[in-house]
N, C-alpha and C positions, 0 to 999 in steps of 0.2 A: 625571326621577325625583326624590323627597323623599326625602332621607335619613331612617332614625329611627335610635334608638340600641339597638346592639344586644348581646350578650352570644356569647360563644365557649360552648364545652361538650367533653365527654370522656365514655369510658367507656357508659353506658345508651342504647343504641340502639335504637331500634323504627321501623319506617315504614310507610306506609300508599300504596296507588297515589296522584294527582293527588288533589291538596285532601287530603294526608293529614298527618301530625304525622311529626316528628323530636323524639327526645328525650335529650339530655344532663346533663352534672352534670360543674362542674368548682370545683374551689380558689381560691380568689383568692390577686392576689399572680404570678398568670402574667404572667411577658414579655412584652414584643413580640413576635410570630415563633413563639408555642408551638402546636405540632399541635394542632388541636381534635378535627375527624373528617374520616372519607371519605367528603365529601357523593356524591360520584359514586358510589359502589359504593353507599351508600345508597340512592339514589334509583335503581339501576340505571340510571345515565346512562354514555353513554361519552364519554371525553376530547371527541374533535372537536363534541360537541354542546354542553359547556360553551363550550368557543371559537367555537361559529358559530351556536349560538340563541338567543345574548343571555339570559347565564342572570343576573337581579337580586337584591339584597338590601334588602329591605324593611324598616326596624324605626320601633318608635315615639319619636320623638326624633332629635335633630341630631347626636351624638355617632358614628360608627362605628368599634363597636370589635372587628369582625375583619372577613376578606376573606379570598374564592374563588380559589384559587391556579387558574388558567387552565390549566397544564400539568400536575397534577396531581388536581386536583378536590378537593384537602383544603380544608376550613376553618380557617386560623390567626387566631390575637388579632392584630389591628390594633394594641394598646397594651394597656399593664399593665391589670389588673385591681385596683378597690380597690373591697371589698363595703362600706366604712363611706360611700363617697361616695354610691355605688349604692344601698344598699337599709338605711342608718342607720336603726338601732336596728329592724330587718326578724327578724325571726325567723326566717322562711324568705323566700331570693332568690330570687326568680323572673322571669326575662323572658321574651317572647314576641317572636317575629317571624316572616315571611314570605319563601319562597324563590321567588319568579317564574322560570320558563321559559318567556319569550316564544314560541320557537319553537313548542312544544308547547300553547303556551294551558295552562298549570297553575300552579299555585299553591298550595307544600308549607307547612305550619304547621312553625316552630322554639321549642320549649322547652326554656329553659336554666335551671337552679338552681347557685347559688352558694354550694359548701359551703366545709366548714375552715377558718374566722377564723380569722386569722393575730393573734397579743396584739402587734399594731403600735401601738398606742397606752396613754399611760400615764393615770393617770385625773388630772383638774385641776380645780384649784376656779376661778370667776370669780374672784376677786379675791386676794391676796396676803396680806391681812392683814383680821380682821373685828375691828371694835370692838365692844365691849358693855357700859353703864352698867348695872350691877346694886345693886339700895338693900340695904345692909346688915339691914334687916329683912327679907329675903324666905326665906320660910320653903322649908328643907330638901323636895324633891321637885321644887321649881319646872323649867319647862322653856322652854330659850330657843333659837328658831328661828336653823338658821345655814342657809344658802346650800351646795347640793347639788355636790359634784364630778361632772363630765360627761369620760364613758369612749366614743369613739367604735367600741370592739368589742363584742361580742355575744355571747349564750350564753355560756360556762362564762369566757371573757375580759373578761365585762364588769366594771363594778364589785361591788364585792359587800359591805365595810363598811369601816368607820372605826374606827380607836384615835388615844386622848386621852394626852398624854405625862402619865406618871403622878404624882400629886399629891391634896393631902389633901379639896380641895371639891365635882371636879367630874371626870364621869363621861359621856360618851358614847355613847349608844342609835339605834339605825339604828331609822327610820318610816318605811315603804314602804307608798307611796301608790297609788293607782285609777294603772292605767297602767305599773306596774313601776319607779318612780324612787325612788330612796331618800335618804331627807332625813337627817340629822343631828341630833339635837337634845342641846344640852347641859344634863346635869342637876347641880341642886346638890343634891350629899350631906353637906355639911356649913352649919353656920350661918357665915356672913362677919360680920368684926368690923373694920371703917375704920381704928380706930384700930389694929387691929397689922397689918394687910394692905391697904394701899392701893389695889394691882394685883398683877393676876396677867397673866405670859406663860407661853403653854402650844402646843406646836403639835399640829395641828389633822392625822391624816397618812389618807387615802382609800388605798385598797387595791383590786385585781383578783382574780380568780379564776384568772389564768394559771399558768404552772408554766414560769419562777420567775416571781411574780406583780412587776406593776408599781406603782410609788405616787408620789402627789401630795403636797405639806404645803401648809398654811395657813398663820399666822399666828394665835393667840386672843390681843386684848389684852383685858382683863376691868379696868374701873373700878369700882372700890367707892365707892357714892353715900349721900349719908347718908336719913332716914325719907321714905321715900314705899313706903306696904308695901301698895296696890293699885295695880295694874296696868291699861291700859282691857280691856275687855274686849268683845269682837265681838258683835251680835245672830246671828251664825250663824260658824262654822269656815268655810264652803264656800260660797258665792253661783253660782248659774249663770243666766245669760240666755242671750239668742239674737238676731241681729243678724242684718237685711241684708243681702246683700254690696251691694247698691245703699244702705245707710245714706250722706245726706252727710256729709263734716264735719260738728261742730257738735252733730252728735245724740248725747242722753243713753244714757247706756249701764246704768246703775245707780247706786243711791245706797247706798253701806258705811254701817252706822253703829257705833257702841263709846262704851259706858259707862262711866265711871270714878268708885268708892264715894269716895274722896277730896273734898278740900276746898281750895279754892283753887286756888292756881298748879296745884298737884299733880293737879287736875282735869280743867284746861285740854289738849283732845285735839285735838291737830294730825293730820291723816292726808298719806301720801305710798306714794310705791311701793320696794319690797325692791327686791333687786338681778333685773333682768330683762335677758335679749338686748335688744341699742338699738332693734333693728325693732320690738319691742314695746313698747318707750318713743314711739317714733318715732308710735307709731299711735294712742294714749291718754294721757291726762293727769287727774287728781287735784286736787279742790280742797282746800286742804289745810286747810279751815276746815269745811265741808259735809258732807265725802266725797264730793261728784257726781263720778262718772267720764264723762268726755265722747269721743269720736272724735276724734282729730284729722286724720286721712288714709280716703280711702275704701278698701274691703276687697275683696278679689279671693278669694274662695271656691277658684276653682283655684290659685291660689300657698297658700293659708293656709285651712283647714277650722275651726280652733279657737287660741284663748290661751287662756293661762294668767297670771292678774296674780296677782304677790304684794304685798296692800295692806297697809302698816302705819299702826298707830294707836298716837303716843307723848304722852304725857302731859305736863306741866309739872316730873313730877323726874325725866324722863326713861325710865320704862321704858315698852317696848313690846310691842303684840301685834300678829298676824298672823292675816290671810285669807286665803283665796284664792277666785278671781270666774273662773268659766270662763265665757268668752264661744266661744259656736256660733256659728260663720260658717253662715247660710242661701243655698243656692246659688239663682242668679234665671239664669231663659234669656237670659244675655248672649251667646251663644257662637253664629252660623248654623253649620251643619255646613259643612265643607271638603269641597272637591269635586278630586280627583287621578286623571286619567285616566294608567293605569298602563301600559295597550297598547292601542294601532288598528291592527288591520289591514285597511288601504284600500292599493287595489280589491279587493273580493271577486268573485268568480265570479256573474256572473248562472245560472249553473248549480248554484251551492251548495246542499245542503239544509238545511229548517229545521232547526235548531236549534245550526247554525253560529254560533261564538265567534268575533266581530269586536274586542270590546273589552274588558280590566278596570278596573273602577272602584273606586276605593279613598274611604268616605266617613268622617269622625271628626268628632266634637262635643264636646270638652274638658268640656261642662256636665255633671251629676250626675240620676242616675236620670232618669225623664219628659224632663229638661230635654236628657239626653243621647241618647236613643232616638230615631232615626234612621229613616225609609223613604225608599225612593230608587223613581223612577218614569222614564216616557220621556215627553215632550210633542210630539207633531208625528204629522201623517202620514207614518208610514214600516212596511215592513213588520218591525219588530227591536219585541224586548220583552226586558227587564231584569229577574236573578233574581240574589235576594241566594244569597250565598258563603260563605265562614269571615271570619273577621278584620274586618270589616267592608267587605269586596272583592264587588263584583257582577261579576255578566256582562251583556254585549248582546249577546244570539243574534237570528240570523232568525226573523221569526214564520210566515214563509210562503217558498212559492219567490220570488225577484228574477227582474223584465224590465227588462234595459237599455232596450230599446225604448218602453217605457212611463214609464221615469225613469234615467237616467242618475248620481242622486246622491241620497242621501238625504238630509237636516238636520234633525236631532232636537237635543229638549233636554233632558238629563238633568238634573233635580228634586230635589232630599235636603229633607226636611223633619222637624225633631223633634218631640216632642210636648209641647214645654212649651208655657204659657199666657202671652203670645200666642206664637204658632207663629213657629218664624220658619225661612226657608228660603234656599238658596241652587240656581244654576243656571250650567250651561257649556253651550258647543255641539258635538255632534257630528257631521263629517262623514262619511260613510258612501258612497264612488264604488262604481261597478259596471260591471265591464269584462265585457267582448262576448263571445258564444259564437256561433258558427253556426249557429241555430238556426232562422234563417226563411229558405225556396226563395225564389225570385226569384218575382217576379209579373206576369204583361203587363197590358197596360192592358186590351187585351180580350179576351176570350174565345176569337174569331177572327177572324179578315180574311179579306176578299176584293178583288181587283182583278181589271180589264180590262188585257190585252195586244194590241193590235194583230201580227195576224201577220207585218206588214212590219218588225216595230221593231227596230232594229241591236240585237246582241248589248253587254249594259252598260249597255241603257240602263233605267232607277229603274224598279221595277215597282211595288213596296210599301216603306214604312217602319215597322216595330213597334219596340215599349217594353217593356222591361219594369224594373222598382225592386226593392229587397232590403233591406230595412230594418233587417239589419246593419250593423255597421261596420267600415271599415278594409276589412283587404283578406276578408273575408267580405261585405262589399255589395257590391265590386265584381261588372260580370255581362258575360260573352260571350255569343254568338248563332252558332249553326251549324244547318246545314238536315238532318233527320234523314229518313228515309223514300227515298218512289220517286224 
């Protein structure tokens, strides 16, 4: 059995007979050991059949996070619940799993959703202290990019804005961008003068939605630079491409560029990157005379679907501006489907009828749309044929009646292929025995016999010898002989 990772639940129950849904809703934040439900009365199962028909837990993932109390039949959490880990920055939680009952050959759907964020988290900015060279000529309205606090609760707990400790220049406005994340931007409302205000410290403090709400501070150090009164400025706010996840190393990613009205030094535009998670430093790099952004590591579409870079471009008196460059991860068929035989039951009945359930198969493809879509088939002479299920779980039924006598064992290969371009496929083997029924009379060799007896010949002595075979097995082939008649 594969483990996946699976989620607890409470409360909203519905069931459906074999191949039907369970459905729950529970808090995060639950114990170890918290009652989930009572899958048995659920599924109208009773105690000694969870304990003797091998009842399994299916889910997607290596994590398990509850378990089938055996003497009971409830479902408890295996371990705490944390929906920020689970389903970060998820709107609605939702998992899926499967309940196998080998004995019975079924397999029930579980869905679980994860309500009531719990405001376990306070909100934090990346860095402690931001610096900012601002030129005493820049004119009142200006807006200068700061680096977003990151809240890992949700709904009415998440982040929700920022205050500026109060003071006569600058002022603070929340810009909530494609995607729900809110950026910060500091404004000047008054004109700066070098000579009587050299620096300003101000702190910077993010806020939650909870009750009582949580918060974060910054750090603003603010230097006051003398005339350089244009700023570079971006051929676009926003750049998007789109990438391979087969891109190697090495390959160009996009080229930023930013203009700057100035003259000389004050001209001269360097570019680099804002403050980003390292994975995404880790992955790209900036030239800082160009702007060509290049790859530095190759890209895994199932770990990572998109970035986000924030590029800046600063000047020779120091101020700067900002982009942002969304690179799409394009998903490529890297992925053959997995192939998990979930149950065999060998030997079957040479007496079974079609459409008898010998095996589950359980197939998955981590790839993305086409690339992820799946058929799964049988390869071999045998009489079984394979029909897909819920969850991506098939069956191998009989496609006809079984003769032991005719084959004793069947070996088939079961097939998964997706539909990306090029196809790519995976394959296991199934054995499939077939035990004996009683089903065929004995047979003599021939039809009838005759022999001559001499009327002198002592009582015992051989007159005839017959045959007959049974083309069962065990002790259904074996055959006696008795004389019937006059």
């Amino acid at each position: 059995w594969r483990q996946r990772a699976l989620l607890w639940a409470v409360l909203l129950v519905t069931w459906e007979a074999a191949w039907g849904q369970l459905h729950y809703s529970v808090p995060e934040e639950m114990p170890k050991g918290s009652f989930v439900g009572d899958v048995a009365k659920d599924l109208g199962l009773q105690l000694p059949e969870i304990r003797d028909r091998g009842i399994h837990i299916l889910g997607k993932g290596r994590t398990q996070y509850f378990a089938l109390h055996g003497k009971t039949g409830h479902l408890v959490t295996a371990e705490r619940i944390d929906r920020e880990q689970l389903c970060r920055l998820v709107e609605k939680c939702v998992l899926r799993f499967e309940l196998i009952v080998e004995g019975q050959m079924k397999v029930y759907g579980i869905e679980v959703e994860i309500t009531d964020d719990v405001n376990d988290n306070a909100p934090r900015f990346p860095q402690e202290k931001f610096q900012l060279e601002i030129n005493e000529f820049t004119s009142p309205g200006a807006r200068f990019y700061l680096a977003s606090a990151d809240d890992a609760d949700v709904g009415s707990n998440s982040l929700k804005g920022y205050e500026l400790q109060p003071n006569e220049y600058f002022a603070v406005e929340v810009k909530e961008r494609q995607g729900g994340s809110k950026i910060p931007e500091l404004i000047l409302r008054r004109a700066l003068d070098r000579e009587r205000e050299q620096s300003l410290r101000l702190v910077l403090t993010a806020l939650d939605g909870g009750d009582p709400p949580r918060s974060g501070t910054a750090q603003l150090w603010i230097n006051v630079t003398d005339a350089n009164d244009n700023p570079p400025v971006f051929a676009y706010d926003r750049y998007r491409v789109s990438l391979r996840e087969d891109a190697p190393p090495g390959s160009t990613v996009l080229n930023v560029s930013a203009s700057d009205a100035d003259a000389g030094n004050n001209a001269r535009i360097t570019y680099g990157f804002g403050k980003m998670p390292a994975k995404v430093l880790q992955k790209f790099s900036v030239d800082a005379e160009s702007g060509m952004i290049t790859l530095l590591e190759g890209l895994d579409y199932e770990d990572t679907h998109a970035f986000r870079l924030a590029v800046e471009a600063k000047d020779g008196g120091g101020l700067v501006s900002h982009c942002e460059v969304e690179v799409n991860v394009l998903d490529v068929n890297d992925n053959p489907p997995d192939i998990t035989i979930l149950s065999l039951s060998s030997p079957v009945s040479e007496d079974a009828p079609a459409g008898t359930v010998v095996a589950l198969v359980n197939v998955e493809d981590p790839d993305s749309g086409e690339n992820g879509q799946v058929s799964c088939e049988l390869s071999g002479e045998a009489p079984l044929s394979i029909v897909a299920s819920s969850g991506g779980s098939y069956k191998v039924v009989t496609a006809s009646a079984l003769d032991r006598e005719q084959a004793s064992e069947h070996l088939v290969t079961v097939v998964a292929r997706d539909q990306g371009r090029p196809t790519l496929s995976s394959h296991t083997e199934l054995v499939l025995e077939v035990s004996d029924v009683n089903d065929n009379a004995p047979v003599f060799e021939e039809a009838a016999y005759s022999a001559y007896v001499a009327e002198n010949n002592a009582a015992g002595a051989l007159v005839l010898r017959v045959q007959a075979r049974d083309a069962d097995a065990g002790a259904n082939g074996r055959v006696s002989y008795w004389l019937a008649g006059g």
